[in-house]
N, C-alpha and C positions, 0 to 999 in steps of 0.2 A: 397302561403306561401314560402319563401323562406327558403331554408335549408341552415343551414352553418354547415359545415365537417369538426369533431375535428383531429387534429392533437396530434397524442399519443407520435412522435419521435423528436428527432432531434439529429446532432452528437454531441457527447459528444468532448469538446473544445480540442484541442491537443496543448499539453502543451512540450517544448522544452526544451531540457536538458541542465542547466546555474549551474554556480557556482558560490557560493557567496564567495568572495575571503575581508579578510583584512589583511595588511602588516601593517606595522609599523607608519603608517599614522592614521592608526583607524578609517577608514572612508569604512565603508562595502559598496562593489559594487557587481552590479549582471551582469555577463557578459554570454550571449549565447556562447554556443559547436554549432558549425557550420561547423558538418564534421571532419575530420582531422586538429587538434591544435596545433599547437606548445607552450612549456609554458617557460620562463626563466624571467631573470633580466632585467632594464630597464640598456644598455650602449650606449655609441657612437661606434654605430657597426649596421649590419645587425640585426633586433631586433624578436623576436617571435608575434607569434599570439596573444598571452595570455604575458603580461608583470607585473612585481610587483618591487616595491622597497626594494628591500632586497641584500645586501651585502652577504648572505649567501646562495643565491640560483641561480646557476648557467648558464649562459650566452643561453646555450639552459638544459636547466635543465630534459624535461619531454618532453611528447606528449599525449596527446590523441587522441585517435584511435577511429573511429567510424566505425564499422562493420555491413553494411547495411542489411546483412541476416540475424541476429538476432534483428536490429534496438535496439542493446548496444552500450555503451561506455567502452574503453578499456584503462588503464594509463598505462605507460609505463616508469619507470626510465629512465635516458639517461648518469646509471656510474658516475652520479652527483659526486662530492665532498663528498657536505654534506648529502646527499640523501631524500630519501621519505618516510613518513610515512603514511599509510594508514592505520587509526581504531587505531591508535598507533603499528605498528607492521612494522617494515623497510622493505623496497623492497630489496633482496637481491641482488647481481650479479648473472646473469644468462648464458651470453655468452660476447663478445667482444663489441654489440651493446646496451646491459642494462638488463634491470631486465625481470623478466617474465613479459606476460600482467594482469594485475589486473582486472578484469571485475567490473565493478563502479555497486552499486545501490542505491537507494533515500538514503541519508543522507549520505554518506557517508565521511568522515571526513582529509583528504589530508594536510597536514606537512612539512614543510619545517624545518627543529629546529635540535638542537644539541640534541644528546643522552639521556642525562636526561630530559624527555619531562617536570616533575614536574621544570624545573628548565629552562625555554624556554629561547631563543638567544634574546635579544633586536629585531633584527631583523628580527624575524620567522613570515612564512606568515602561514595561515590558508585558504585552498581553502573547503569549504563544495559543493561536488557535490548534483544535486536536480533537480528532474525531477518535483515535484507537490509542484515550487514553483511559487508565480502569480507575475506578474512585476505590479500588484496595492499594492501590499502589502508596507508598508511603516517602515522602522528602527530605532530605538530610540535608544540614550545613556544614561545610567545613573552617572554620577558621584559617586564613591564609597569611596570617601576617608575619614575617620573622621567620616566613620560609620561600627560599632560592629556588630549589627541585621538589615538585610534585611528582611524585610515579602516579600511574594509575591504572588500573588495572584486576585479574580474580585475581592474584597470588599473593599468597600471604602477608610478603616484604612490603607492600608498594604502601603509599601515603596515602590515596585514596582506594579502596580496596570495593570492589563492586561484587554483586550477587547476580549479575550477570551473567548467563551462561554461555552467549554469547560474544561477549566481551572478551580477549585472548590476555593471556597469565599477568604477561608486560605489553598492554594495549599502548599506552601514549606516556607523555611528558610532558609536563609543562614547566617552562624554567623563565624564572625571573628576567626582563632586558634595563636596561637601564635608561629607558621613557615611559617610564610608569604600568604598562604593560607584560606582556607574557608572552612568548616564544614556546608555540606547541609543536612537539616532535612525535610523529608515526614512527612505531619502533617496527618497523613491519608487519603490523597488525594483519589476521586474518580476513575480518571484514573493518581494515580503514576508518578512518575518522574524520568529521566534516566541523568547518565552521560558519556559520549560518548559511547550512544547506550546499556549502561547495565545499567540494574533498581537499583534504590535505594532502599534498606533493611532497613527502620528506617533511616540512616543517612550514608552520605559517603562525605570521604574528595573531596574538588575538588581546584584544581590548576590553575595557568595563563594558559589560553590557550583553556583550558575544553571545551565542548559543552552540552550543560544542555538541555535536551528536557522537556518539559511539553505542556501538547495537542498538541494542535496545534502549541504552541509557541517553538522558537530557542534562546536560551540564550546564547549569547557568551562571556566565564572571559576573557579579553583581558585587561592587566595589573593594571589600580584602573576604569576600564572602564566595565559596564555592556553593552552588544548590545543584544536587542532583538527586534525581528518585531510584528506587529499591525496584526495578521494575519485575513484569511477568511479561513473558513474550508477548510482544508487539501485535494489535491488528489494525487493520487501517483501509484504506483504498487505494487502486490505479487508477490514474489518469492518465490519459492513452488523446494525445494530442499532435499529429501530425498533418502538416503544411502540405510537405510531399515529401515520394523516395524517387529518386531518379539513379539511372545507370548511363553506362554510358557517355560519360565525363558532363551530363546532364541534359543528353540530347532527347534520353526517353526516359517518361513519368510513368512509374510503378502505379504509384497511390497519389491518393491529391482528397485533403481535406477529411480527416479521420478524427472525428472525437468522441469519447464516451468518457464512461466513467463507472468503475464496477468497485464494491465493496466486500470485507472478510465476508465469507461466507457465500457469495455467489458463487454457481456453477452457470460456467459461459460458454454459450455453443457459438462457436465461428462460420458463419454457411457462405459460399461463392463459388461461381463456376470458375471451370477450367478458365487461369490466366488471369482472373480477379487481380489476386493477390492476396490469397490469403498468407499462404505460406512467406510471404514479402511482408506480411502485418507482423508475424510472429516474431520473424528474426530481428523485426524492428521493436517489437516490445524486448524481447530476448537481450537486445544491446550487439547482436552480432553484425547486423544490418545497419546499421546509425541510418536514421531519416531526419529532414527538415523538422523540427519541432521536439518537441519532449513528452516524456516517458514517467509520469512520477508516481513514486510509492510512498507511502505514510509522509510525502511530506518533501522530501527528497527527488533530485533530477536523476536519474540513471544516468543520463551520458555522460553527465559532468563530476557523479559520484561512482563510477563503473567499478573500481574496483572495491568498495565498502559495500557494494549493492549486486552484483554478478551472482553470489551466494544467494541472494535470497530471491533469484527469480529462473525458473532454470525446466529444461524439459524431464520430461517424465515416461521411461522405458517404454512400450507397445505392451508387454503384460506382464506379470511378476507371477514366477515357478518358483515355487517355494518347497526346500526340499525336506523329504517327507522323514529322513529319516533324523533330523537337527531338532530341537528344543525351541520354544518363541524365544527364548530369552538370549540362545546361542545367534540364533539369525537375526536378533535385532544387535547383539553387539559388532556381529562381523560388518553387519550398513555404519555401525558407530563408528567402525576403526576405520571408513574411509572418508566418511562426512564428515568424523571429526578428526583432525591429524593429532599424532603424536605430542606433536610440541606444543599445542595447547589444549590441550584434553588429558589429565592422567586417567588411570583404569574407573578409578574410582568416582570422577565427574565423568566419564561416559557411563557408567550404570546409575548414577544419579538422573541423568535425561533417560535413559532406557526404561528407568521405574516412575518417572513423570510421566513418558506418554503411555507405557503400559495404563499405566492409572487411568488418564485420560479417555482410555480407548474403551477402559474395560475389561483388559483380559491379565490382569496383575495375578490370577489365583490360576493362569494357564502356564505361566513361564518357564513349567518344569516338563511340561509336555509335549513329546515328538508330536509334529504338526500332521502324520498321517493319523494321531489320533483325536484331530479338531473336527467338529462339525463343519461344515459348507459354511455357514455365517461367520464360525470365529476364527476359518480362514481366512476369510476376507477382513477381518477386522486385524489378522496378525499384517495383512498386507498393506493395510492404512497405516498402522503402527510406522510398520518398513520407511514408509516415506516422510513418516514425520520427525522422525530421529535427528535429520539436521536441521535448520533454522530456515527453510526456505517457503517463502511468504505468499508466492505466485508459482503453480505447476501447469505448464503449457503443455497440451500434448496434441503429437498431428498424428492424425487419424489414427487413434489406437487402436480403433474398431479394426482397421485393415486384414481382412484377411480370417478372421474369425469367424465362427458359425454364431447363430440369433444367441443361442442360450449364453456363449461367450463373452459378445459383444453385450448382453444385459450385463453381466456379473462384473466387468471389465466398467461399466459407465455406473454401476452401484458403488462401487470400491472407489471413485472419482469424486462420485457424489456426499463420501462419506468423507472423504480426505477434505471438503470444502467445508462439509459443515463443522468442523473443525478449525473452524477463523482462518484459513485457510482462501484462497480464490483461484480455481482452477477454471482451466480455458480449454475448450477442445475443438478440433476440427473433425467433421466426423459428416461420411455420404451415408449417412442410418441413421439419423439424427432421434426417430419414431420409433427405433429400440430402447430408448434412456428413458422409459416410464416405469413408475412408483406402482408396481402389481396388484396394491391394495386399493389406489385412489384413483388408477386410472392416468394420473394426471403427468407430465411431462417434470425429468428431473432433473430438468436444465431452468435456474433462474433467468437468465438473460440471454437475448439473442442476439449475434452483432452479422448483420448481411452486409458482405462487401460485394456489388455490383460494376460490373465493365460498361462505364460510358460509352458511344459511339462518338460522341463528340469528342474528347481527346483519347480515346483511347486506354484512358487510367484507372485506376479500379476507384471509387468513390463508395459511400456508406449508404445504402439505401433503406436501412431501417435499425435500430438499437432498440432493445424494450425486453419485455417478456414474452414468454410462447405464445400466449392466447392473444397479447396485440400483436404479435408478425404473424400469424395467419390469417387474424383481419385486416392490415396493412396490404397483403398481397394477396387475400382473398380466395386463399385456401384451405383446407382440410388437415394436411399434412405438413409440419415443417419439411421436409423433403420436396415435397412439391413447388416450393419457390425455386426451385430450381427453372424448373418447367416456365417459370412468369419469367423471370430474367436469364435467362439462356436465349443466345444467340439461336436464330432457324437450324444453321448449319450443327449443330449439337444437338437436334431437338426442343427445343425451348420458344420461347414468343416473343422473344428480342423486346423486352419492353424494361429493360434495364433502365432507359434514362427514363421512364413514367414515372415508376419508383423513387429513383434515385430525385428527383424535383419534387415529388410528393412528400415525400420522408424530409427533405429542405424547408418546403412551405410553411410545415406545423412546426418549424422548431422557432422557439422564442428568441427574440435577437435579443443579446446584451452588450452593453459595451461595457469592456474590459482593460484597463492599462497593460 
């Protein structure tokens, strides 16, 4: 009888850091960051890396920087003329060579324009940086002249009609005002609509030049010119950036000084003793918790986009019972009919996603099969499926392990591990951190590790190492991820109270940048 050996992994795609750049031409291009960039104007001269048509943007205007130890991207004014906007907010002067460096993340939004952005130069470029976007993706223009109401939206009727799946029947509106502008209306959209990066409340004006996000899709007002792309679901990063959390109308610090930054595809082990704060991290990534600081995804702020963004970041049951006597196909539609509501999902766009991630997953020639008659592998593969059915971008989980026996707890952190490699970025907190290894290689199947440590100095949990497995066990100089416990625990728990050693060491080696 021969055996054939399922394969549970594979690497999640790495996706390169491109900007989608339109000048005045109005023909959106997507050009890779390949290292250190130079950006300016097209002349008869020594020309830059990065070139654009624009009368207003200077001969070497900019750079981008790429700083391989943090594997960011950095902009950098170059005392432009007309200068740079990033998010709409100008790079100042900073020294004789240009502005500070900007640290770039997903979506973030680059300007060339005079002063009154609502009132853009003829010639203003628009560079949008983008780490999770795919060069299949393909961009469409709409003509907008001679028309009052844009609907926009998947359903049939609307005037711009998106392939969205994530995008609701009747997402938004945009309707003509009478100062040459547009008035965009949230029809109550499932996951909301943003304009350059802040949600819309009911309705908010939008201008030439705007960036309108909805799902997945990128809208770009470029003068009677609609651009938006044909997208595939989204991947990208978290940035995970907080100042502090405090309770107690602010009299005591949870957390104090928390940053990373994790990518699709990472699987991320959360480790801290009792009182750290981890479970204080989560709810602050979660958006349940609001902390001092922000929270961003592809590009977007969480707190400030909470309700376009809540869907796609969200926790993930303790363990999935999958019943034995149901179909994969019946169990993944019944996840459909709560992920996705009625009112913007008919039956037939919910088995449309059902047979994309079937496909995805691999088990498309299983669908007709009661799940008592799957092998061990392609149960766990019907149970990735499960969680991928809605659109959610970041799966948090606290201590799923809990409670579970060893063989459990593997098969429970393989299912995790699978749901990640799938552009996917899962987070876990977990006191068995040394059960999540790969059987075959040995090797740990957690890409990144985030240790939160209890200062004795204030009392607040602080970040004593970020990295991968094999640097946090030489960071803390042990054997076993589980064993940093033991180094940062307080006496009174068992541990060697060496929290703040860590915690300054882990400070020391980190690069200082300055950022606006």
């Amino acid at each position: 009888m021969e055996i054939t050996k399922t394969m549970y992994y594979r690497p999640a795609p790495v996706l390169p850091a491109t900007l989608l750049i339109i000048d005045y031409r109005c023909q959106p291009r997507v050009v890779p960051l390949r290292g250190d960039m130079s950006f300016g104007r097209i002349y008869n001269g020594p020309m830059c890396d990065i070139t654009v048509q624009s009368a207003i943007t200077g001969r070497r205007h900019g750079e981008f920087v790429y700083d391989d130890s943090e594997g960011v991207y950095y902009y950098i004014d170059n005392n432009s003329l007309n200068g740079t906007y990033i998010n709409g907010q100008k790079l100042e002067r900073y020294n004789e060579r240009g502005s500070r460096a900007y640290r770039l993340t997903d979506g973030d939004i680059i300007r060339v324009d005079r002063k009154t952005l609502d009132r853009p130069h003829p010639e203003a470029v628009i560079m949008i940086f983008c780490t999770s976007l795919r060069y299949d993706e393909s961009w469409r223009m709409f003509d907008t002249r001679n028309l009052v109401n844009i609907t926009i939206g998947r359903g049939e009727n609307n005037v711009v009609r998106l392939t969205d799946l994530a995008a609701s029947r009747d997402h938004a509106v945009l309707q003509r005002d009478n100062y040459g502008g547009w008035q965009l209306f949230d029809n109550n959209s499932q996951n909301g609509v943003s304009v350059n990066g802040v949600e819309v409340q009911g309705r908010a004006r939008v201008s030439d030049h705007d960036v309108i996000k909805l799902a997945n899709t990128t809208i770009i007002v470029f003068g009677n010119t609609l651009i938006f792309n044909n997208p595939k679901e989204s991947t990208g990063n978290l940035v995970v950036h907080i100042d502090k959390k405090t309770v107690d109308f602010g009299r005591k610090t949870l957390l104090r000084d928390i940053g990373f930054q994790v990518d699709s595809g990472d699987f991320v082990l959360i480790l801290g003793g009792s009182g750290a704060g981890k479970t204080t991290l989560v709810k602050a990534i979660l958006g349940d918790g609001k902390a001092d600081g922000k929270i961003i995804l592809n590009g977007q702020n969480l707190y400030e986009n909470f309700k376009s963004m809540k869907s796609q970041i969200g926790l993930v049951p303790q363990f999935l019972t999958l019943r034995l006597n149901d179909t994969v196909k019946n169990t993944l539609m019944d996840i459909a009919d709560i992920k996705l509501d009625r009112k913007n999902y008919s039956k037939e766009e919910k088995q449309r996603r059902i047979n994309e991630i079937m496909d995805k997953v691999g088990i498309t020639g299983l669908q007709n099969h009661l799940i008592a008659q799957l092998s061990g592998g392609q149960k766990k593969k019907v149970s990735v499926a499960y969680q991928l059915v809605g659109f959610q971008k970041v799966f948090i989980c606290d201590e799923p392990d809990s409670g579970l026996d060893a063989a459990s707890r593997t098969q429970q952190m393989e299912i995790l591990k699978e749901i990640a490699s799938n552009d996917k970025i899962v987070m876990v907190i977990s006191h068995e951190p040394d059960d999540a290894i790969d059987v075959n290689t040995g090797e740990s199947l957690f890409t990144k590790v985030v240790v939160i440590a209890k200062s004795a100095k204030d009392n607040a949990g602080h970040l004593a190492f970020f990295g991968n497995p094999e640097e946090a066990k030489a960071h803390f100089g042990v054997n076993k991820l589980q064993d940093i416990m033991i180094q940062i625990n307080p006496p009174y728990e068992g541990g060697k109270g060496m929290a703040d050693v860590f915690i300054d060491k882990f400070n020391a080696a980190q690069p200082r940048r300055a950022n606006i």
